[in-house]
N, C-alpha and C positions, 0 to 999 in steps of 0.2 A: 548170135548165140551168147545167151549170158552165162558169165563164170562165177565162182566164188573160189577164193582162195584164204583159208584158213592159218595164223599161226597163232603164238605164243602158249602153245599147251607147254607141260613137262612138269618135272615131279616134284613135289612142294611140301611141306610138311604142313602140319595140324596147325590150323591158326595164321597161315601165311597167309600171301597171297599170287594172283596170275591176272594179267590183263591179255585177252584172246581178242584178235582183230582177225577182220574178215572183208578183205581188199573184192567189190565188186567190180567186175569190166563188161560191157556190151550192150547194156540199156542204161536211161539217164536216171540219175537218180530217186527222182519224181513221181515212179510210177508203179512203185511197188514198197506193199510193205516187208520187214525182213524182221526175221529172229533168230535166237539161238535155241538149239535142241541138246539134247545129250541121251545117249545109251551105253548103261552099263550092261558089262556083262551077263547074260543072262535074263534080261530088263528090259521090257519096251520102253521103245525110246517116247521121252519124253518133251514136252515145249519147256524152257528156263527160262526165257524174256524174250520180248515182242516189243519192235519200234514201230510209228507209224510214218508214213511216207517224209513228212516234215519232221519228223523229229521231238514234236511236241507230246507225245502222248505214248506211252510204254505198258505195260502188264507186266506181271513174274508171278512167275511160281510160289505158292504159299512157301515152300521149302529153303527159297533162298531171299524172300521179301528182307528186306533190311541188310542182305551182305554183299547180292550184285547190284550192277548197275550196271544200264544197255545206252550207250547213245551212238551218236552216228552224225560224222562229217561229209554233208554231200558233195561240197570241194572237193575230199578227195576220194570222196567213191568208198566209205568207211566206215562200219560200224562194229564196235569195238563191244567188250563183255568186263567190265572191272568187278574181278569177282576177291571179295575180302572174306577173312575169317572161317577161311574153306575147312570140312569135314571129311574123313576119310570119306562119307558117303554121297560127296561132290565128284568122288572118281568117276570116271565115264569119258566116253569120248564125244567130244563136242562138236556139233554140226550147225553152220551157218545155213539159214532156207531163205528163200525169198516167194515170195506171191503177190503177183499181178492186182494192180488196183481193180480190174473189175471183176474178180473173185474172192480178194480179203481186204474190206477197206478198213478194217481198223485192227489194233494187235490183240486187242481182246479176243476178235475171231480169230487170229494165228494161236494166239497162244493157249487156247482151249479145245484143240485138236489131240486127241488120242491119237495114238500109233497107226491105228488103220485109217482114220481121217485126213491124217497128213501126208501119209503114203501116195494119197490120192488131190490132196487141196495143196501140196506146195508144187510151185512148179521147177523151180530150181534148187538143189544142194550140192552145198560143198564137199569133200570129201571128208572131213573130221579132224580135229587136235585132239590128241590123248588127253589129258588131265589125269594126275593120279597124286592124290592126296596120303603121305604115311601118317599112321598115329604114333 
């Protein structure tokens, strides 16, 4: 059974920043690619960044292109959201997903999944970190 396990959300003001790590346990690292999601209130949740199994290759969100950044250490089972110059409208709660290489081999196809697409295309998530940006 695979887990994910979410931290470094919390409350941050306009222009700060948060790095959110998301500790995987139960499959090797290799075989799946992973991303981060977010849902605000009210909001379908959305894809924010997509890694691809090695690490080489990412997607994001038009929204936050140029202030996150997604990588990910297979050593330790890791991958991480370094999110800078956040917006009150970064608030949301952030979800780690993962999806099995022979259903999403690359992050482009994670990361272009609508709400009801992913409901159904990811196979694992974590439970969420808040995030909540004041102005």
């Amino acid at each position: 059974q695979l887990q994910l396990v979410e931290s470094g959300g919390g409350v941050v003001q306009a222009g700060g920043s948060l790095r959110l790590s998301c500790v995987v346990s139960g499959f090797p690292s290799d075989v799946y690619t992973i991303g981060w999601f977010r849902q605000a209130p009210g909001s379908d949740r959305e894809a924010v960044s997509c890694i691809d199994r090695g690490g080489s290759s990412t997607d994001y969100a038009d929204s936050v292109k140029g202030r996150f950044t997604i990588s990910r250490d297979n050593a330790k089972n890791t991958v991480y959201l370094q999110m800078n110059s956040l917006k009150p409208e970064d608030t949301a709660v952030y979800y780690c997903a993962v999806a099995f290489h022979q259903r999403i081999t690359t992050p482009q196809e994670m990361c272009i999944m609508t709400h009801a697409e992913s409901a159904i295309g990811i196979d694992y998530w974590g439970k969420g970190t808040l995030v909540t940006v004041s102005s």
